[in-house]
C-alpha positions as CSV (number, residue, x, y, z in Angstrom):
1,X,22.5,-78.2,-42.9
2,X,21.5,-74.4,-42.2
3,X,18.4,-74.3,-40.2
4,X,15.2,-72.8,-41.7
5,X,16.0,-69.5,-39.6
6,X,19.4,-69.3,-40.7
7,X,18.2,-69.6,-44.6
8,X,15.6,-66.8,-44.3
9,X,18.4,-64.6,-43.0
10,X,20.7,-65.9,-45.9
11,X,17.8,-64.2,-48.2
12,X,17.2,-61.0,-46.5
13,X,18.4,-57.9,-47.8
14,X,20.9,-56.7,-45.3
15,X,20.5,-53.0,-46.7
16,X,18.2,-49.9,-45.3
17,X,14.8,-49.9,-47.3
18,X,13.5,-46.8,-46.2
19,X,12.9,-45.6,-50.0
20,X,10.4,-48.8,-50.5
21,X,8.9,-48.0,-47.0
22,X,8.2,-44.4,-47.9
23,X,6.7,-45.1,-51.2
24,X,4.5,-48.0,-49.9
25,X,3.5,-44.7,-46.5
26,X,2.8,-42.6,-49.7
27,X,0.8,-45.0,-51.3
28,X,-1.3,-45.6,-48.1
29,X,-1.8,-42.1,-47.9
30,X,-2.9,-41.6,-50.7
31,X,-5.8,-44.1,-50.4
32,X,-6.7,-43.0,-47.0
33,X,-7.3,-38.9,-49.0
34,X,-9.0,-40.9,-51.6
35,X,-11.5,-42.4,-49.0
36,X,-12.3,-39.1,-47.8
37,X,-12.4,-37.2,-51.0
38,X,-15.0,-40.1,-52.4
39,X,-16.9,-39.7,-49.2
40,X,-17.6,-36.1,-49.8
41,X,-18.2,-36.5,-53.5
42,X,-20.7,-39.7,-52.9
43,X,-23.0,-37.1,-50.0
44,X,-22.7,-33.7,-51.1
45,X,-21.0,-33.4,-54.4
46,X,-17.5,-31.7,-53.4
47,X,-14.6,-32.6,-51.2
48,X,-15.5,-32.7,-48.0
49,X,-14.4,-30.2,-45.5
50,X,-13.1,-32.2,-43.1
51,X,-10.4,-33.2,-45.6
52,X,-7.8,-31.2,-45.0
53,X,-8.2,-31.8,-41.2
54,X,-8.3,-35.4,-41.1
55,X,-6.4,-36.5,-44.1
56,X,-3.8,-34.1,-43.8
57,X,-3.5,-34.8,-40.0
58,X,-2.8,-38.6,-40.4
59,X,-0.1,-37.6,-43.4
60,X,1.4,-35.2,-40.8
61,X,1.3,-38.3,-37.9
62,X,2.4,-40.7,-40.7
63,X,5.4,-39.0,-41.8
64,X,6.5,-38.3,-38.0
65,X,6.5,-42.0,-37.8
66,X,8.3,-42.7,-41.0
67,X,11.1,-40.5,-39.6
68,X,11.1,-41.6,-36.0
69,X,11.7,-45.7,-38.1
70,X,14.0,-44.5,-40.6
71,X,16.3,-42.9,-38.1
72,X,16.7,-45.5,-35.1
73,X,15.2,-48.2,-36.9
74,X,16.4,-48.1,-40.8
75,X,16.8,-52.1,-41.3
76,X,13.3,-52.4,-40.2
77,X,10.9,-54.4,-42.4
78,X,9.6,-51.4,-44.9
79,X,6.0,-52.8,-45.1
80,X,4.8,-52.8,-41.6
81,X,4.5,-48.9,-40.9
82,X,2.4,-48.6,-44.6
83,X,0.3,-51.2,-44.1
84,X,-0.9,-50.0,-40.2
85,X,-1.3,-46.5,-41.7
86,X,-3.7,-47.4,-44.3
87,X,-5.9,-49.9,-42.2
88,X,-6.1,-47.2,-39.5
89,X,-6.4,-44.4,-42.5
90,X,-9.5,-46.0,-44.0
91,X,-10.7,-46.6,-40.4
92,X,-10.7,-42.9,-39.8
93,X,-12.7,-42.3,-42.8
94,X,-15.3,-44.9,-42.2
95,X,-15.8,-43.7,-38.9
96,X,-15.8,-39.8,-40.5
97,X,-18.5,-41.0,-42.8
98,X,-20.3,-42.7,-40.4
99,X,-20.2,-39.5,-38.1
100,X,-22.1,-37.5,-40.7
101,X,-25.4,-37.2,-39.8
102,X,-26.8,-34.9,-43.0
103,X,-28.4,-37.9,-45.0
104,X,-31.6,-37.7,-45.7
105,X,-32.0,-41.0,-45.5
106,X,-30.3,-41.0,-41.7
107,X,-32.3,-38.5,-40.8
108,X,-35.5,-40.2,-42.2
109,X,-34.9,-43.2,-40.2
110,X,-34.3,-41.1,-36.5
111,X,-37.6,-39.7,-37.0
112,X,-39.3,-42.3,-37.6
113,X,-37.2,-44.4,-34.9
114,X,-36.6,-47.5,-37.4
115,X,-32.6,-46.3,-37.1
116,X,-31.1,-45.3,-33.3
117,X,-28.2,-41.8,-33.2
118,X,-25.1,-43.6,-32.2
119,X,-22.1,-42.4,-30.9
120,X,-19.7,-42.3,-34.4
121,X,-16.6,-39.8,-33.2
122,X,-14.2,-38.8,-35.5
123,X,-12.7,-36.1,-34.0
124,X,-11.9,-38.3,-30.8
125,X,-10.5,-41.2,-33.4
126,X,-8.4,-38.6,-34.8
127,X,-7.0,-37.8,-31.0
128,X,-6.3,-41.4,-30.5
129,X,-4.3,-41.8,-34.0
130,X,-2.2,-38.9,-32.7
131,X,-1.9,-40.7,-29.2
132,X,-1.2,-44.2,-30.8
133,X,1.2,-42.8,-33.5
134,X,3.2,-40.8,-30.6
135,X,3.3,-44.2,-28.4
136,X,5.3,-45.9,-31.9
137,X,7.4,-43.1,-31.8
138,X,8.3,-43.3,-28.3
139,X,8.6,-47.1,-28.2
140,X,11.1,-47.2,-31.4
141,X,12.8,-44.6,-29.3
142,X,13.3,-46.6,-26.3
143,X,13.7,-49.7,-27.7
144,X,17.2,-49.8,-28.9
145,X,19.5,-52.0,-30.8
146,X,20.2,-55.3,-28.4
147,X,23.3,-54.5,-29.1
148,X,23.3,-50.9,-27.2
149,X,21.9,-51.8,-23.9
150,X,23.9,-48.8,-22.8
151,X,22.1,-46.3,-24.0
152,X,19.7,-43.5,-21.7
153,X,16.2,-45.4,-21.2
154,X,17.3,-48.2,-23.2
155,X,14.7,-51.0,-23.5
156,X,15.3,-53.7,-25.7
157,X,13.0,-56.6,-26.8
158,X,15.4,-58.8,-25.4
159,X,15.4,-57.1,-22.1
160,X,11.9,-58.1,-21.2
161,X,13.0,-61.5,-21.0
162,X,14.5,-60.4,-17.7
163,X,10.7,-58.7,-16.4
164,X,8.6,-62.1,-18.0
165,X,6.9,-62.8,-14.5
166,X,6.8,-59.2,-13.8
167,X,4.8,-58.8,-17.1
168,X,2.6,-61.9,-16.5
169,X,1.3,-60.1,-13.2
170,X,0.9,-57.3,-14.3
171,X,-1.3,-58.8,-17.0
172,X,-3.0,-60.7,-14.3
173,X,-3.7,-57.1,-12.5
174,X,-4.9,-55.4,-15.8
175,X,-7.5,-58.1,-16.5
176,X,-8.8,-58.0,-12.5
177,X,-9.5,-53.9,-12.9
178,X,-12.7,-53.9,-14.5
179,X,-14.2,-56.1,-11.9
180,X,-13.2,-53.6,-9.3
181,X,-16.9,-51.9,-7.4
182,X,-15.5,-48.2,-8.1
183,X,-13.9,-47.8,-11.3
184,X,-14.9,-51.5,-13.5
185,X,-17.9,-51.0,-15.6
186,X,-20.0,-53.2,-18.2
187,X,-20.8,-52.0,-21.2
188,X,-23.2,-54.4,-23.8
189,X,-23.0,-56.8,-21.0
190,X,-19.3,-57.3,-21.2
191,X,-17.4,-56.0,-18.0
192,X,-14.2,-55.4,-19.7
193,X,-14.2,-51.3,-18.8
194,X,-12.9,-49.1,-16.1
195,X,-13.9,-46.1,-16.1
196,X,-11.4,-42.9,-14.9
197,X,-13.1,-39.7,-15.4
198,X,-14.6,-39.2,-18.5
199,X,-12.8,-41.4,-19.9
200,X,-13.3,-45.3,-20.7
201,X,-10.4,-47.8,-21.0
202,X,-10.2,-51.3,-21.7
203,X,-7.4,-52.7,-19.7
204,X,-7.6,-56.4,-21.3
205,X,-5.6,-54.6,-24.9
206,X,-2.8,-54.1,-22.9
207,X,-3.1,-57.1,-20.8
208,X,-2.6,-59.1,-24.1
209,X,1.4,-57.4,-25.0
210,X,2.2,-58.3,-21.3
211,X,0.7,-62.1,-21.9
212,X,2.9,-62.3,-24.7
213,X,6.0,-61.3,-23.3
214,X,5.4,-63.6,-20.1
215,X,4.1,-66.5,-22.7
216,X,8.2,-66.1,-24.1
217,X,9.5,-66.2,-21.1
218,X,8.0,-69.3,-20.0
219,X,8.1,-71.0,-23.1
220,X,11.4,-70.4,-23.7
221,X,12.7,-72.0,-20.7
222,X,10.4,-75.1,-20.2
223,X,10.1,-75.6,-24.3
224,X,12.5,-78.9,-23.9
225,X,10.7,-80.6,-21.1
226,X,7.0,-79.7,-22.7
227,X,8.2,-81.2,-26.1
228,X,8.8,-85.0,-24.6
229,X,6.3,-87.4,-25.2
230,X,4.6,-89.1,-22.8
231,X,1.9,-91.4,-24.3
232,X,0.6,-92.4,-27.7
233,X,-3.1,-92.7,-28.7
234,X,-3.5,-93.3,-32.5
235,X,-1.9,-90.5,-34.4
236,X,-1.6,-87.9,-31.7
237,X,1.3,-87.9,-29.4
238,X,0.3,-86.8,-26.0
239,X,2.4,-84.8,-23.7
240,X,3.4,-86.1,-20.2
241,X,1.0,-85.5,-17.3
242,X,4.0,-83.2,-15.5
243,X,3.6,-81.1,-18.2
244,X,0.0,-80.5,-18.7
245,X,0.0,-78.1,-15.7
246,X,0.2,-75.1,-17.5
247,X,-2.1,-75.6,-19.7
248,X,-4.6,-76.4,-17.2
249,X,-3.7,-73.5,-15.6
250,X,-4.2,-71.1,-18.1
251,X,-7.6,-72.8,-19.1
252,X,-8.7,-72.3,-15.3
253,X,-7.3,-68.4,-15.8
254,X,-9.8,-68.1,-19.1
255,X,-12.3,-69.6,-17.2
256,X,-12.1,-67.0,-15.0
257,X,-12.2,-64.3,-17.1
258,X,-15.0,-65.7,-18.9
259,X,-17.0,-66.1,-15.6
260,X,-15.8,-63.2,-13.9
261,X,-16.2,-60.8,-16.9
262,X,-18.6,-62.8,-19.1
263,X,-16.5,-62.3,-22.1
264,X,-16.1,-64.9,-24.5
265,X,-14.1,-63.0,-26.8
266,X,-11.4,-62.2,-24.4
267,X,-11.4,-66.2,-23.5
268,X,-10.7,-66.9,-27.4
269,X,-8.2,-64.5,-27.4
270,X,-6.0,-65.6,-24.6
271,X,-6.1,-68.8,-24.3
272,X,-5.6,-69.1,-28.3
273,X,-2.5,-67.1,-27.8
274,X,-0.9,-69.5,-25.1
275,X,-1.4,-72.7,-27.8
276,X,-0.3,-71.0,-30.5
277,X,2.9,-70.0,-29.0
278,X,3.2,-73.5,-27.3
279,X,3.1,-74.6,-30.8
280,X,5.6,-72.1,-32.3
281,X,7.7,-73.9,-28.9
282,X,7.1,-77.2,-29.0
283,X,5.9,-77.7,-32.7
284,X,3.9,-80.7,-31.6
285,X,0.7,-80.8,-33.1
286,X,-0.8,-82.9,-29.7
287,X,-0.6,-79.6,-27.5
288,X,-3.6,-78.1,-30.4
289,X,-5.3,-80.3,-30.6
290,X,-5.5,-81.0,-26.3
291,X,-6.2,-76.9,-25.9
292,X,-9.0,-76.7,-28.7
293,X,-10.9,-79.7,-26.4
294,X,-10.5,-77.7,-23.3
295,X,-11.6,-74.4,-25.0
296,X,-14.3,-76.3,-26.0
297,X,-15.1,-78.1,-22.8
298,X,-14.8,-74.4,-21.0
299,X,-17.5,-73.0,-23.3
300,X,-19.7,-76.1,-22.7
301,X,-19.6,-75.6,-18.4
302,X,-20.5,-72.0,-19.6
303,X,-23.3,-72.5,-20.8
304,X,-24.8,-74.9,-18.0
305,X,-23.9,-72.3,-15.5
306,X,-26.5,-70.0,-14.5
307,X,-24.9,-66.8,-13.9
308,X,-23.4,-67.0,-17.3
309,X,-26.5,-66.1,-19.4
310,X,-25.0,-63.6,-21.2
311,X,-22.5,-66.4,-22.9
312,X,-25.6,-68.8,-23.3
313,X,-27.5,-66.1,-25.2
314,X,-24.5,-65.2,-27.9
315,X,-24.3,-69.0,-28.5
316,X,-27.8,-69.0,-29.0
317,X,-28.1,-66.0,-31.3
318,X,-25.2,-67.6,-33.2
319,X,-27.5,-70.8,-34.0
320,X,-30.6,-69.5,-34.5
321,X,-30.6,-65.6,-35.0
322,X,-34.3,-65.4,-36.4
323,X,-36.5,-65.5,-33.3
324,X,-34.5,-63.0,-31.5
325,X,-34.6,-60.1,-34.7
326,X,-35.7,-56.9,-32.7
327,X,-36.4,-58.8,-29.7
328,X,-36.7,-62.3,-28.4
329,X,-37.7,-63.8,-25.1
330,X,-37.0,-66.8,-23.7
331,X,-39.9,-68.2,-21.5
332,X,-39.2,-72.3,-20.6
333,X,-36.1,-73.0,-23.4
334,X,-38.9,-71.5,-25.9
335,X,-38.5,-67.9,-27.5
336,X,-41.3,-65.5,-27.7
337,X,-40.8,-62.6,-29.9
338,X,-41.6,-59.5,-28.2
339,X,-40.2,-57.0,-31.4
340,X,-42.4,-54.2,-32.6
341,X,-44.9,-55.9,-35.2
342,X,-45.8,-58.3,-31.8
343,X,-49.0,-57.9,-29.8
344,X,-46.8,-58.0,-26.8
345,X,-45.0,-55.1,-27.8
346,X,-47.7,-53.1,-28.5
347,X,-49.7,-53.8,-24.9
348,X,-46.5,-53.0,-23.3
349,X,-45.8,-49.7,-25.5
350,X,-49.6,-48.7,-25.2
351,X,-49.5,-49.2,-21.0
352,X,-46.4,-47.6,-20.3
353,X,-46.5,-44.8,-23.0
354,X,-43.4,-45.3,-24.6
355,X,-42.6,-47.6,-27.3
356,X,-38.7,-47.6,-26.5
357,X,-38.0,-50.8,-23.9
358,X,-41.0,-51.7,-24.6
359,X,-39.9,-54.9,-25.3
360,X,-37.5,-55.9,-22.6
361,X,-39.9,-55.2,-20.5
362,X,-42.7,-57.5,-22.2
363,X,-40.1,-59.9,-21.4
364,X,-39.8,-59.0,-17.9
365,X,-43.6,-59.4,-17.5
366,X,-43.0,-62.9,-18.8
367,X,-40.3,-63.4,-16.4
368,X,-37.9,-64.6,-19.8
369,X,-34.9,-63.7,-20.6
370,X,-34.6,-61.4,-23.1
371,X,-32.0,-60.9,-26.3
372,X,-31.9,-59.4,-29.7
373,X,-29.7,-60.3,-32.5
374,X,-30.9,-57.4,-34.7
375,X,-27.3,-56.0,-34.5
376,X,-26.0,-59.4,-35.9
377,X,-29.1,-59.5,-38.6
378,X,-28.5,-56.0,-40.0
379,X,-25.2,-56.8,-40.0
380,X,-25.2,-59.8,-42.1
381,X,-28.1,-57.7,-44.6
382,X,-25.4,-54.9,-44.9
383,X,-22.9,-57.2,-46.0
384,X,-25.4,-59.0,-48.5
385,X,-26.3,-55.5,-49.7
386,X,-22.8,-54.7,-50.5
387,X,-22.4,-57.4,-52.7
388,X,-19.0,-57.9,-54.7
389,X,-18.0,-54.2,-55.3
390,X,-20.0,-52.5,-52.8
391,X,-22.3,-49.5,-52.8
392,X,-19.4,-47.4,-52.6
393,X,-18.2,-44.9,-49.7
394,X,-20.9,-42.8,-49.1
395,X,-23.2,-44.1,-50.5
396,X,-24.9,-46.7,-48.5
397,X,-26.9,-47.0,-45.1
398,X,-24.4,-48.7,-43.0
399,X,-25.6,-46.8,-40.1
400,X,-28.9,-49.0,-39.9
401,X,-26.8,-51.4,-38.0
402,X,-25.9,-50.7,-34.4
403,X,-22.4,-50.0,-33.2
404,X,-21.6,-49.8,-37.5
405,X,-18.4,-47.4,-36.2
406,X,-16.9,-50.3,-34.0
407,X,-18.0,-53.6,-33.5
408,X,-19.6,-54.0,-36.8
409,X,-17.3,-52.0,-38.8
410,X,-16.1,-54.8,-40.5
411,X,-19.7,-55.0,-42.2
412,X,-20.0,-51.4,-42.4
413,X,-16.9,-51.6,-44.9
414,X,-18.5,-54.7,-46.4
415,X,-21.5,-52.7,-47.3
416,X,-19.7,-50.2,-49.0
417,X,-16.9,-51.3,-50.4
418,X,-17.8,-54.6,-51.3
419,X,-16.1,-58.4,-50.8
420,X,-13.6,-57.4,-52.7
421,X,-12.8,-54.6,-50.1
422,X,-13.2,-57.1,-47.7
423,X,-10.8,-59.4,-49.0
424,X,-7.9,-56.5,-50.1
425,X,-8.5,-55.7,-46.2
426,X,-8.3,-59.2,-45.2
427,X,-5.1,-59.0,-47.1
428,X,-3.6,-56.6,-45.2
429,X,-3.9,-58.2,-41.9
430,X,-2.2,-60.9,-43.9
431,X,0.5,-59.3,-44.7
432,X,1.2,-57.7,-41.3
433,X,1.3,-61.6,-40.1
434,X,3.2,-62.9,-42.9
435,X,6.1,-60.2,-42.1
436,X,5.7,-60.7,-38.1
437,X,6.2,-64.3,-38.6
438,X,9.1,-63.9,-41.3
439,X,11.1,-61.8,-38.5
440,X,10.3,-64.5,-35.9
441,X,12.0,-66.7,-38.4
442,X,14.6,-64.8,-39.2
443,X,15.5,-64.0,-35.0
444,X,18.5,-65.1,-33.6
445,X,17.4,-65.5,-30.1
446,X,14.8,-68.0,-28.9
447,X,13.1,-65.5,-26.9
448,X,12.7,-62.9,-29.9
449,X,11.5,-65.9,-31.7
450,X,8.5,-66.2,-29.7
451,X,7.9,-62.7,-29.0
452,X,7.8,-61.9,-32.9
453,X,5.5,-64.8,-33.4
454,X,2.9,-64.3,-30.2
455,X,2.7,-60.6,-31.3
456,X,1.8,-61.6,-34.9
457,X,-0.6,-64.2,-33.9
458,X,-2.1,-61.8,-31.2
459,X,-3.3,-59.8,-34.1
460,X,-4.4,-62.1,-36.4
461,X,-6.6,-64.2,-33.5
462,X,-8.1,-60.8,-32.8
463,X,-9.1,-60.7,-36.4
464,X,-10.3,-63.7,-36.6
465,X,-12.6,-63.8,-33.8
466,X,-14.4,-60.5,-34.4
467,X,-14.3,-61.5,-38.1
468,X,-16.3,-64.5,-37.6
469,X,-18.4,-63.1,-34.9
470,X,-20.0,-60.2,-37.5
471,X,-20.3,-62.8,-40.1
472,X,-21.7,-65.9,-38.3
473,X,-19.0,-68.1,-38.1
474,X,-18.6,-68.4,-34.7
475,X,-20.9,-66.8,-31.8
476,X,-20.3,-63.3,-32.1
477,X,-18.0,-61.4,-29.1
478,X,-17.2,-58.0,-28.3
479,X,-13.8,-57.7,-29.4
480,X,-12.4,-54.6,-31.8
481,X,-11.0,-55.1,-35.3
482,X,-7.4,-53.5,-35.1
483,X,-7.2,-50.5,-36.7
484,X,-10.3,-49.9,-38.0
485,X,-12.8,-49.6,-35.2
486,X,-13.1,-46.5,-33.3
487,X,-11.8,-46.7,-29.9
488,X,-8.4,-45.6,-28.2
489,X,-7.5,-48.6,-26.0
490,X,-7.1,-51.2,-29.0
491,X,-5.8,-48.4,-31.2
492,X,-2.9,-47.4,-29.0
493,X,-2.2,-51.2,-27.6
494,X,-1.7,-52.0,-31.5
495,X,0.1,-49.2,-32.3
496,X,2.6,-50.7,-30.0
497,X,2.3,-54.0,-31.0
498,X,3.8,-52.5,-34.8
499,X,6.4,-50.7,-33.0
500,X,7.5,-54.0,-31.4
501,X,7.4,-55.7,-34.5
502,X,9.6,-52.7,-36.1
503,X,12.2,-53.0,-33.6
504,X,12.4,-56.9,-33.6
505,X,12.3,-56.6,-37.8
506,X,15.8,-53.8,-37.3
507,X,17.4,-56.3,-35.2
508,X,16.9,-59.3,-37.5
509,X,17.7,-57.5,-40.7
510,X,20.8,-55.4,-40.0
511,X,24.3,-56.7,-41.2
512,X,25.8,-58.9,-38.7
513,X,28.7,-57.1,-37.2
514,X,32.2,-57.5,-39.2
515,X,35.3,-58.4,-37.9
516,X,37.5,-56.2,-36.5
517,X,40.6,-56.9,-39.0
518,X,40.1,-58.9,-42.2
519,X,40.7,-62.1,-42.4
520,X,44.0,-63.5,-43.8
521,X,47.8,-64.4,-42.8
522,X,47.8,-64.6,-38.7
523,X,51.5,-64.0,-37.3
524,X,52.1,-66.6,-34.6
525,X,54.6,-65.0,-32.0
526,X,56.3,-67.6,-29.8
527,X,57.2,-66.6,-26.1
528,X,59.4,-69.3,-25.8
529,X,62.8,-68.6,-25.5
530,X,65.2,-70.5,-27.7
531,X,67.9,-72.4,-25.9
532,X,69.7,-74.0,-28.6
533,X,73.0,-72.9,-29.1
C-alpha cells in the first residue's frame, strides 16, 4: 500500500503552472491598486497620489519575483508567490492610509490630545518590500535543484541538513544579541531589539528559520528512539524518561528567553514550533499534550517571579482589562485607576504642569505598579466598530488605537474592512499553510519533510499568537502579523520563509527523472566461452 506521501505525489500535476501563478500575481495586484485607489477616493475624493508610487512599485517588485520563480523554480506551487504579494500589498496600503495625517478627524484628536502621532511609515515599508522581495529572489537563486549540487553558490534545502547544529547556534547567538549592554534595546518593555545605527533589528525573526532547520535535523535523526513508548497512564502514551531530555531542554531555553527578554510571545513561538515538529516526527499525540503542561507550568513560575512583572501584567490585562483603561495602578494586588477622569491624575497633572505621564507617575507616588490596557480596549472597540463589512478603507478612525500600523493592525483592518475581511485574510494565511504542508507531504526526503512542515507551522503559530493577543484570546504579546505590519525584520525573515517553501514546492513537484533508455527487450550477452564441441 502507497504511503500517504506517495499518493499526494500520484495527484500532483507534474507540469509547470506558471500561467495559473501569474494570473493568481495579477489578481493580487490588482487588489492591492484597488486598496489604494479606495483609500484616496474614501479621504479626498480622487486617486491618491501616492498610487502610482506605491502600487506600481509593488507590481514592478512582484513581477521581478514572478520571473526570478518561473525561471529556476517553474514546478513551484503557483499559489504561494500570489498569496504573499497580496497580504503584504494590502499591508502596504493600510500602513499608507494610516500614514496620512490630513483627517480632520486625526487632526482633531492631536489637538486635543485624546489621539497620540505615531510613527505610521510607508515610504520605509515600501523600502523593506523591495529588500524582502530582493532576498526571495536571491534565495530562489541560490537554492538550486537537489539534484544540481554542482552548481556556483549552490545551496539546496537538503544541504542544510549538513549545517543543522551550525544553524541551532547560530539561533542560540541571534536570540542572546538584544541582551547585549551596547547594542540590545527594549522597546514596549520587550528587549527583543538591537540597535545598529539608525537602524532597529529584531534578531529573534531570523532566529526562528535557523530553529527550524536545526529542529529537522535533530528530529530526523532521533525520530525512531523518541517515538517508543515508555509508560501508559489512561489514554495517553508517555514517552520514555531517556527521551524527555530534549524537551526539557528546550522548555529551560524558552524559559530563558522569557526571563531574560521578558517576552512571552517569543516563548509561544518557539517552544510551539519544537512540539509541533515533534509531532509531524513522532505523530504521538503524548509529546502535545506533555509540552502544552510545561508551557503552561513555565508561564505559571513566571508569574510568581518578581523580576518578571512585565509577563504578570499582560496576563493580568488579559483577565481583566477594565481597571487598567488609560491607566491602572497596582497598590497591594488591588488596582487604582490613575487615567485622566481620576483625581489622582489631575493632582499629579496640576503639580507637575503637564498632563502627559501624569499618570505613571501618580503611580509612582503610590509606589504601584503601573499598566494600561487602553491599546488592547481601543483595539477590541475598533474591531466592534467595524462590524461585518467594515467602515471601509478610509473611512474609519483606526488610528485612535496605538501602534494601529503594527501590532494592532490586525484590528485596524478589522475596523475597516470588516469580519469578513478578517476572515478572507485569515484565509490566506490558510492557504499558505495548507500548501506548505501539502509539499511537506508530498517530499521525498525526511528531512524536507520536516523543514516544509516547521516553516508552515512557523507562520501560522505567529498568526495565531498575535491574532489572539489583539482579540483577547490569549494575553496579548508583541509579536508582528506576517505581512501586514510594518516593520523590516519580520518582512524580510518571511519573505524567505516563501522562498523556502518555493524551492521545497519545485523539488516535490517536478517529473521524476526518466530512464535513460525505454524500457523493453534486454539483450543478455554471455562472457562465457562455449566449450562444446
Amino acid at each position: 500500500m502507497n504511503t500517504i506521501g506517495e499518493q499526494v505525489r500520484a495527484r500532483l500535476p507534474f507540469h509547470r503552472r506558471n500561467s495559473a501563478s501569474l494570473a493568481l500575481l495579477v489578481f493580487a495586484m490588482a487588489l492591492t491598486l484597488s486598496a489604494f485607489a479606495e483609500v484616496g477616493l474614501a479621504r479626498d475624493g480622487r486617486l491618491p497620489l501616492g498610487l502610482p508610487v506605491y502600487g506600481g512599485g509593488l507590481v514592478v517588485l512582484a513581477l521581478i519575483a514572478y520571473v526570478a520563480q518561473a525561471k529556476f523554480a517553474p514546478y513551484a506551487d503557483p499559489l504561494l508567490l500570489p498569496l504573499a504579494v497580496a497580504l503584504n500589498g494590502i499591508g502596504l496600503a493600510m500602513i499608507y492610509r494610516l500614514d496620512l495625517d490630513t483627517s480632520k478627524d486625526k487632526q482633531a484628536a492631536l489637538s486635543t490630545g485624546e489621539a497620540a502621532k505615531d510613527a505610521a511609515d510607508a515610504p520605509g515599508q515600501l523600502m523593506w518590500t523591495f529588500v524582502g522581495i530582493a532576498l526571495f529572489v536571491a534565495a530562489v537563486l541560490i537554492m538550486r535543484d537537489t539534484n544540481k549540487t554542482d552548481a556556483p553558490l549552490s545551496f539546496t534545502p537538503k544541504t542544510a541538513q549538513r549545517y543543522s547544529y551550525m544553524m541551532g547556534l547560530g539561533a542560540i547567538i541571534l536570540l542572546v544579541l538584544p541582551i547585549a549592554p551596547v547594542i540590545g534595546t527594549s522597546i514596549n518593555g520587550a528587549r527583543v531589539w538591537i540597535r545598529i545605527g539608525g537602524f532597529s533589528v529584531q534578531p529573534g525573526e531570523f532566529a526562528k528559520i535557523m530553529l527550524v532547520v536545526f529542529f529537522a535535523g535533530y528530529l530526523v535523526n532521533k525520530r525512531q528512539a523518541m517515538s517508543l513508548i515508555g509508560k501508559k497512564i489512561g489514554p495517553l502514551s508517555l514517552p520514555r524518561g531517556r527521551d524527555l531530555g530534549p524537551i526539557v531542554v528546550m522548555w529551560l531555553f524558552c524559559l530563558g528567553v522569557l526571563f531574560v527578554q521578558t517576552d512571552l510571545g517569543t516563548a509561544f513561538l518557539f517552544f510551539g514550533l519544537f512540539i509541533s515538529m515533534l509531532y509531524i516526527a513522532t505523530q504521538r499525540i503524548s509529546w502535545v499534550m506533555l509540552g502544552v503542561g510545561l508551557l503552561a507550568a513555565g508561564v505559571f513560575i513566571a508569574t510568581l517571579l518578581p523580576f518578571m512583572a512585565h509577563v504578570d501584567q499582560r496576563i493580568d490585562i488579559w483577565l481583566k482589562p477594565g481597571p487598567y483603561f488609560d491607566g491602572g495602578c497596582v497598590v497591594e494586588d488591588k488596582v487604582i485607576p490613575v487615567n485622566p477622569d481620576t483625581d489622582l491624575y489631575k493632582q499629579e497633572a496640576a503639580r507637575s504642569g503637564q498632563a502627559l505621564g501624569a499618570g505613571l507617575r501618580a503611580c509612582n507616588q503610590l509606589k504601584g505598579k503601573y499598566a494600561d490596557s487602553a491599546q488592547l480596549l481601543k483595539g477590541l472597540y475598533s474591531l466592534g466598530e467595524g462590524g461585518v463589512l467594515g467602515t471601509g478603507l478610509g473611512q474609519g478612525e483606526p488610528w485612535r488605537t496605538p501602534l494601529s500600523f503594527s501590532d494592532f493592525i490586525f484590528d485596524s483592518l478589522g475596523e475597516e474592512l470588516g469580519l469578513t475581511g478578517l476572515m478572507a485574510l485569515l484565509l490566506i494565511y490558510a492557504l499558505i499553510m495548507q500548501r506548505g504542508m501539502k509539499t511537506a507531504i508530498a517530499a521525498r526526503d525526511p528531512f524536507l519533510k520536516l523543514f516544509a512542515g516547521g516553516v508552515s507551522f512557523v507562520l501560522a503559530l505567529q498568526v495565531f499568537v498575535i491574532v489572539g493577543g489583539v482579540t483577547r484570546l490569549i494575553p496579548l504579546t508583541g509579536l508582528t502579523t506576517p505581512f501586514l505590519s510594518q516593520g523590516g525584520s519580520s518582512l524580510m525573515a518571511n519573505w524567505i520563509l516563501i522562498a523556502i517553501l518555493v524551492r521545497m514546492s519545485h523539488d516535490a513537484r517536478k517529473p521524476a527523472p526518466q530512464a535513460i533508455q525505454d524500457e523493453g527487450m534486454t539483450q543478455i550477452v554471455s562472457t562465457r566461452s562455449d566449450d562444446r564441441t
